[in-house]
C-alpha positions in Angstrom: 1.0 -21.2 -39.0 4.2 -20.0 -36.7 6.9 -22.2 -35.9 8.1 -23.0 -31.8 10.9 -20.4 -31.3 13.8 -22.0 -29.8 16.1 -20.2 -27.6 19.6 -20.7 -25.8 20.2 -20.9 -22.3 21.4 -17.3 -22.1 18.9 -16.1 -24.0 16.2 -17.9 -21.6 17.8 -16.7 -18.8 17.4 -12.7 -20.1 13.9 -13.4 -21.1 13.0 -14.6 -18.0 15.0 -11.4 -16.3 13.1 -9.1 -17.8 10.2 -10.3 -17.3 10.6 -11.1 -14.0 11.9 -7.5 -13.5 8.4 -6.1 -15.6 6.6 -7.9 -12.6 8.0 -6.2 -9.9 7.9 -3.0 -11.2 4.5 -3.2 -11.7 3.7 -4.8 -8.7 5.5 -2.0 -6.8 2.6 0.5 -8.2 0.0 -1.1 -7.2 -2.6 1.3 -5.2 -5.7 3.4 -5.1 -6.0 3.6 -8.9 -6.8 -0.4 -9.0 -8.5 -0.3 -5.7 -11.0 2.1 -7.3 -11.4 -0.4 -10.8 -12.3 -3.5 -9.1 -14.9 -1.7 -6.7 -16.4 0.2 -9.7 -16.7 -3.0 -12.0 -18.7 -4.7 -8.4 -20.8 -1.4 -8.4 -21.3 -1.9 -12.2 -22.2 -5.5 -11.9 -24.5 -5.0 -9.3 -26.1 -2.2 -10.7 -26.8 -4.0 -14.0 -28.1 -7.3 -12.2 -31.1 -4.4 -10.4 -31.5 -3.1 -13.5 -31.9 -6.4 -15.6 -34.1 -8.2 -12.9 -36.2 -5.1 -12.1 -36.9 -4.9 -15.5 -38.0 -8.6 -16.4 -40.0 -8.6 -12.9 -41.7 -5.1 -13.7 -42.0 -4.5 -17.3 -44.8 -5.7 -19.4 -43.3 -4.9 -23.3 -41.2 -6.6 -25.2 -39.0 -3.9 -25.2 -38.3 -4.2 -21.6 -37.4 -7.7 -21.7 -35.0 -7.5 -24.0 -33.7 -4.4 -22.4 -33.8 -6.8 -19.1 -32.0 -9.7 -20.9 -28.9 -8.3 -21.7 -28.5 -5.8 -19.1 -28.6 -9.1 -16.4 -26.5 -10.7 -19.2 -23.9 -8.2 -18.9 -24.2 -8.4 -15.2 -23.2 -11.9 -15.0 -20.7 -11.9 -17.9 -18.6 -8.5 -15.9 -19.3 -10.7 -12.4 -17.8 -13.7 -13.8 -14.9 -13.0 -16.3 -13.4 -8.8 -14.5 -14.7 -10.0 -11.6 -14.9 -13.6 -10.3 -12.2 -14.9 -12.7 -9.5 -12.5 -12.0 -10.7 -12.2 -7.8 -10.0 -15.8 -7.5 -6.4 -15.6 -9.1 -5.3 -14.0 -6.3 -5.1 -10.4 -8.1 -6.6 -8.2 -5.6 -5.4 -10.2 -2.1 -3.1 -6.8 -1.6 -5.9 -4.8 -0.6 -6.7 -7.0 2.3 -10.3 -6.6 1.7 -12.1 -10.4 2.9 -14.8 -9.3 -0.1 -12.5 -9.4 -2.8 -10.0 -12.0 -1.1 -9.4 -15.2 -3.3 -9.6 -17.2 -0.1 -13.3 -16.5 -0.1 -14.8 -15.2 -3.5 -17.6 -17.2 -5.5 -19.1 -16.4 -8.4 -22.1 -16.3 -10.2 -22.1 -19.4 -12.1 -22.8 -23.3 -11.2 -19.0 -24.3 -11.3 -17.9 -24.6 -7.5 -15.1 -21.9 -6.8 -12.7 -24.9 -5.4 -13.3 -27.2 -8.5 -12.8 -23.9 -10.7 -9.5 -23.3 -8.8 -7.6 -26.5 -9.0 -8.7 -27.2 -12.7 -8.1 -23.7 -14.0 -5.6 -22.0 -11.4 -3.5 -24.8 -10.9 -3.5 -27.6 -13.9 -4.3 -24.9 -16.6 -2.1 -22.0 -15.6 0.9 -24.7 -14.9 0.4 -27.0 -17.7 -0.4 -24.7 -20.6 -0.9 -26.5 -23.8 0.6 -29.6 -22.8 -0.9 -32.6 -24.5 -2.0 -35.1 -21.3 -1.4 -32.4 -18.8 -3.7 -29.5 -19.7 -6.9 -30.8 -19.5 -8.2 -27.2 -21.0 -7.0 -28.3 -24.1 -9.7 -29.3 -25.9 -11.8 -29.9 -23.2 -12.1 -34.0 -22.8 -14.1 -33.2 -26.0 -12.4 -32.1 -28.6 -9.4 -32.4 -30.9 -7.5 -29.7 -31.8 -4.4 -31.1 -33.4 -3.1 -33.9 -34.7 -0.9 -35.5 -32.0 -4.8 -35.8 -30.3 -5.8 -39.4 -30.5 -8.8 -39.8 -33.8 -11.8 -41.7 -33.1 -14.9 -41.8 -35.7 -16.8 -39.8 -32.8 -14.6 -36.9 -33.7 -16.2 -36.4 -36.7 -19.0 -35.1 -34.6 -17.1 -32.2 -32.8 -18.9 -29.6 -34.4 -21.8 -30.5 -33.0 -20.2 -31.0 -29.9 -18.4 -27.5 -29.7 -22.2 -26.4 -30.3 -23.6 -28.0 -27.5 -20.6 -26.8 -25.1 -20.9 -23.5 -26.1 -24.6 -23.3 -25.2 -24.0 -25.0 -22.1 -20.8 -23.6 -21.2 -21.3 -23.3 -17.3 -22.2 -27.0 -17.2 -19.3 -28.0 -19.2 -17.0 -25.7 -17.0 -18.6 -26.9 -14.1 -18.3 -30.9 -13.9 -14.5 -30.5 -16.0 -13.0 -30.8 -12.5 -14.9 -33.7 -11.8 -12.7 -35.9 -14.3 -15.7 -37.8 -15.2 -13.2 -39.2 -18.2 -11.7 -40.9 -15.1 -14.9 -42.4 -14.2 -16.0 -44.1 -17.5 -12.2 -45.6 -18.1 -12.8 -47.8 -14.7 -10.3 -45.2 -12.9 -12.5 -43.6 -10.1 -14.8 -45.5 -7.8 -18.2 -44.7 -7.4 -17.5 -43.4 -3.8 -14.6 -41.2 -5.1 -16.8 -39.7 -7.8 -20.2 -38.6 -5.3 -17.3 -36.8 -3.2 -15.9 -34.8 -6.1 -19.2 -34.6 -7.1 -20.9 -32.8 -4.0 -19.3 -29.5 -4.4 -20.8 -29.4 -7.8 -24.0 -30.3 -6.8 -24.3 -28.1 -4.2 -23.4 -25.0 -5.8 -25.6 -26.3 -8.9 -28.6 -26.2 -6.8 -28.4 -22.9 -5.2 -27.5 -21.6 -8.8 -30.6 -23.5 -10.7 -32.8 -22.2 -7.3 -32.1 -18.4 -7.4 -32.4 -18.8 -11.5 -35.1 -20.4 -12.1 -37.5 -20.7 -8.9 -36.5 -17.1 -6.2 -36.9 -15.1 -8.8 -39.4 -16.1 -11.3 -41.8 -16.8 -8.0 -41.0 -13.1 -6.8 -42.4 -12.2 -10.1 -45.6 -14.1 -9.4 -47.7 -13.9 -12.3 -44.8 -12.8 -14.2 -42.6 -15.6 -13.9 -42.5 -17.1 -17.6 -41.0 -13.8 -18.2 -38.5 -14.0 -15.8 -37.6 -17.4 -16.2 -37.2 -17.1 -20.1 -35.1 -13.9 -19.4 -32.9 -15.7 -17.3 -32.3 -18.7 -19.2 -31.6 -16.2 -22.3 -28.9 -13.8 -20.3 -27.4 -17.0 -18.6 -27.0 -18.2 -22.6 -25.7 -14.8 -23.7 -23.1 -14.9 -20.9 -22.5 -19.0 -21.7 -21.9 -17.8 -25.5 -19.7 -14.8 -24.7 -17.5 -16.7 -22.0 -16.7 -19.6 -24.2 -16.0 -17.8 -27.4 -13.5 -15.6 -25.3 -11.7 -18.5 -23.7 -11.5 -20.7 -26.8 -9.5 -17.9 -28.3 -7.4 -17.8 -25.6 -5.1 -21.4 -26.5 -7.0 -22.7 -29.3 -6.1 -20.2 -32.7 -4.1 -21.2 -35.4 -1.1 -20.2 -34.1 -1.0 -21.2 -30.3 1.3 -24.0 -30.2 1.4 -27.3 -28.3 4.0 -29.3 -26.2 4.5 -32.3 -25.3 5.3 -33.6 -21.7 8.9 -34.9 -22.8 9.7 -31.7 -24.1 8.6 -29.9 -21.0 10.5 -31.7 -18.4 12.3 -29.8 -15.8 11.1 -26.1 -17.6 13.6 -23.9 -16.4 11.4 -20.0 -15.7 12.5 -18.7 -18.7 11.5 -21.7 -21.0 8.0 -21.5 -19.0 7.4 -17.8 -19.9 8.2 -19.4 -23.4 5.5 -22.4 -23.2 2.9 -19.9 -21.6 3.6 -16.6 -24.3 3.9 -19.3 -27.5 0.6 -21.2 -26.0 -1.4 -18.4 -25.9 -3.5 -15.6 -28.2 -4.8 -12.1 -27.7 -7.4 -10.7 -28.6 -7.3 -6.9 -30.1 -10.5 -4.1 -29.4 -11.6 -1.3 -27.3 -11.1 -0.5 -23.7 -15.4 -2.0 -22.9 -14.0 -5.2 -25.2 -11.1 -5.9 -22.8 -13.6 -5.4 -19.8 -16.3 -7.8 -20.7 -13.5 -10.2 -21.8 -12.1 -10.0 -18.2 -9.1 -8.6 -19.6 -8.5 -12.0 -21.2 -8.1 -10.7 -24.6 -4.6 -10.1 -23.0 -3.8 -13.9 -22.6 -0.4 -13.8 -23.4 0.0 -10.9 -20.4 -2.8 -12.9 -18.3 -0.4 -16.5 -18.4 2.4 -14.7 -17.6 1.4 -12.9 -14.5 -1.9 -14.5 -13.5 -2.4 -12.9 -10.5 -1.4 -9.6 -11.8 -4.8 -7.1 -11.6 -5.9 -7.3 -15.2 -6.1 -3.8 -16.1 -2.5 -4.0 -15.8 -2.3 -6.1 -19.1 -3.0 -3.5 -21.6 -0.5 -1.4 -20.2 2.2 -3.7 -20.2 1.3 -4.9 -23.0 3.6 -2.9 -25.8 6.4 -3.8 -23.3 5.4 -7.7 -23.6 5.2 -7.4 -27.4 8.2 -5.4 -27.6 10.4 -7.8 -25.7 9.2 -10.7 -27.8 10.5 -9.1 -30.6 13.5 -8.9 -29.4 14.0 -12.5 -28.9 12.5 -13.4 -32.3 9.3 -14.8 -30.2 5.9 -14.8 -32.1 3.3 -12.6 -30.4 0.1 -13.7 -31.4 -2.1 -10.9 -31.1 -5.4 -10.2 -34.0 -9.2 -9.0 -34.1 -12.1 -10.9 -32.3 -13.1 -12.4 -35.6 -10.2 -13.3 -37.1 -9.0 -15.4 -34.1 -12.5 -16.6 -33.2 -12.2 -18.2 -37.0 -9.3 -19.8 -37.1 -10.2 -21.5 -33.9 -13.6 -22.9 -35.3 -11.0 -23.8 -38.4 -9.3 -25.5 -35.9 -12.3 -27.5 -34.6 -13.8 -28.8 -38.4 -10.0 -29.4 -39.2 -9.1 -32.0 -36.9 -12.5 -33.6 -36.7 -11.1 -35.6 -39.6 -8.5 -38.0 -39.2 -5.1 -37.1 -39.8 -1.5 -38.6 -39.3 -0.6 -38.4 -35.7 3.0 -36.7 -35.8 6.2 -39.0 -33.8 6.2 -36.3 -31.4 5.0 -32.9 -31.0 6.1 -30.4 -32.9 3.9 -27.2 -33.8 0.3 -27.6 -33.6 -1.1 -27.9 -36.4 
């Protein structure tokens, strides 16, 4: 486990400088090169979603099907995380194209694009890893360190991580609800079927096209393309949460506190969101799939920077944390993916809250 880094004014002030100044530069090149990226990975998408569908409508072996399972998986996990997740930051507004525009974008998944962006885009991104402020963290659900409130139900949070990872869409889907709110006697009944209807509309369309368009279009056929959909929308559920878990919840992303986040200052929030976050290290198909979120630490910096960017800048980011004597927590799929399940059995047993929040533990 890494300690906080603590820095002085000045030194704030540089960091926040340079990367400011890493920003504009690469926002000044941006052009054709990235144009062409996010209209292949659409083409891709699309292509794979035919492929997968045609397959599980058309074929009769069980070679087929699993052929057809994973290639509509990988359609929907390339859609949601390259596509939908970085579309609806903002990162390709430049090119003034009303397909790709974050204004307008929804993905293939049940959680409503305007619940997604408040919740994610604007708590997440803002309050990274603060304890009360960062509803991410942890999810409602669970408890990932020590200043997190024990109750014997957390002794169960394996079991819950389980059943959140299977249903992952659902869970991301109602989080902007605050349904939390509405079991503590803090949201009316009336407040709660309003915040609900977004949800439920997009739910519906989602569970329709799923689970009744296309298994009926298979007529005859439609166990087969039922089960194959429930099974790539369970791959892509799987996938998805793994990646974001590892995102904010490894050993060594650290948590704050909302006293000692008062009144950030830029260069103390490119602190929070680099110490808060965790990257994950592969090949160039590993970074796609992951949406380019196995480059967190780059991704909470610049959110709505296009995401191929992040491996590029990426020696830079490392380089100037060095420099400033700031941990860059950077290691293999597995080895973060561990430590965050570590994380999860850890704390489901009770432990001595600490008088105020130091690193997470």
């Amino acid at each position: 486990m890494t300690h906080k880094t603590q820095l002085t004014a000045e030194q704030l002030d540089s960091l926040a400088g340079e990367l400011d100044a890493l920003r504009t530069e690469v926002t000044a090149s941006l052009g054709e090169r990235d144009a062409r990226h996010i209209r292949r990975m659409v083409r891709r998408a699309q292509g794979s979603a035919i492929a997968g569908r045609g397959l599980l409508m058309f074929g009769f072996d069980p070679i087929s099907w699993v052929v057809g399972v994973f290639a509509l998986a990988h359609a929907k996990i390339l859609e949601n995380m390259e596509i939908g997740h970085n579309v609806m930051h903002g990162q390709y507004d430049w090119m003034n194209d009303p397909s790709l525009s974050s204004q307008t974008y929804d993905w293939d998944i049940v959680c409503a694009r305007e619940h997604w962006i408040n919740s994610h885009n604007v708590e997440h991104h803002n309050h990274t890893n603060i304890l009360g402020k960062d509803h991410d963290y942890g999810y409602g659900m669970l408890r990932l360190t020590r200043e997190q409130r024990w109750s014997p139900a957390t002794l169960l949070q394996p079991l819950w991580y389980l059943l959140l990872a299977i249903y992952f869409q659902w869970g991301v889907a109602i989080h902007d609800i605050k349904l939390g709110r509405f079991f503590k006697g803090r949201m009316s009944r009336k407040e709660l079927k309003q915040r609900s209807r977004p949800f439920v509309r997009k739910a519906t369309r989602q569970l329709f096209k799923d689970y009744v368009f296309f298994p009926a279009l298979a007529f005859w056929q439609w166990p087969r393309v039922l089960l194959g959909n429930l099974c790539a929308n369970l791959i892509r559920n799987l996938w998805t949460n793994a990646i974001i878990f590892c995102g904010h919840f490894t050993e060594d992303a650290q948590t704050f506190s909302r006293s000692e986040t008062k009144n950030e200052t830029r260069g103390q929030w490119y602190l929070r969101q680099i110490q808060g976050s965790s990257n994950l290290e592969g090949g160039r198909w590993f970074h796609v799939l992951s949406g380019h979120l196995s480059h967190q630490i780059e991704h909470h910096l610049f959110p709505d920077m296009p995401a191929p960017r992040y491996a590029e800048i990426a020696p830079r980011v490392r380089e100037i944390c060095q420099r400033y004597g700031i941990h860059y927590n950077s290691a293999g799929f597995w080895s973060q993916y561990f430590s965050v399940l570590k994380r999860i059995f850890v704390h489901a047993w009770p432990t001595r809250r600490r008088t105020a929040v130091a690193n997470a533990a």
